[in-house]
C-alpha positions, 0 to 999 in steps of 0.5 A: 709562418710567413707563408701562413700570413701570420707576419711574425714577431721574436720575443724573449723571456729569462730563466723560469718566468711565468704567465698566469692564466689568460686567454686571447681574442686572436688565434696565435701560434708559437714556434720556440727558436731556443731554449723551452717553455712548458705551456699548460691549459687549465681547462683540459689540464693538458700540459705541452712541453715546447723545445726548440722546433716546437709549434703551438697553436693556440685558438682564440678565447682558449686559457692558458698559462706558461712557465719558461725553462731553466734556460730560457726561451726565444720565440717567433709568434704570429696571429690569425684573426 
C-alpha cells in the first residue's frame, strides 16, 4: 500500500458489528490483517467475504455495507483522491 502512496492507517472492530449502507468521497482500499468482514454492495447485490491477506478496492461515491466476522477484523486502510 505504501508504495501506492496510500499512507495507510490500522483500524479494529469487535465480534459481528456492522456499518450501514454509505458511500465515500475517496477511493479506499482495504486489506484485512486479521480475522473477516464480509463487505456487500447494495446496488450490484455482490457480496465480497474478506479474510486475512484479502484486498478490497472500493472507488469513490460506491455504496456499501459491512458486517464483521465472529472474530473480529483488523485492517490497514489507505485513500486514493
Amino acid at each position: 500500500m505504501m508504495d501506492e502512496g496510500l499512507n495507510p492507517y490500522s483500524w479494529s472492530n469487535g465480534v459481528h458489528e456492522l456499518y450501514f449502507i454509505h458511500s465515500h468521497g475517496y477511493n479506499k482500499v482495504i486489506y484485512v490483517v486479521r480475522g473477516t468482514i464480509t463487505f456487500g454492495l447494495p446496488g450490484s447485490g455482490q457480496k465480497f467475504h474478506l479474510k486475512a491477506g484479502d484486498r478490497l478496492d472500493l472507488p469513490a461515491g460506491t455504496l456499501h455495507d459491512a458486517q464483521v466476522g465472529a472474530s473480529g477484523v483488523t485492517c490497514l486502510e489507505g485513500h486514493q483522491g
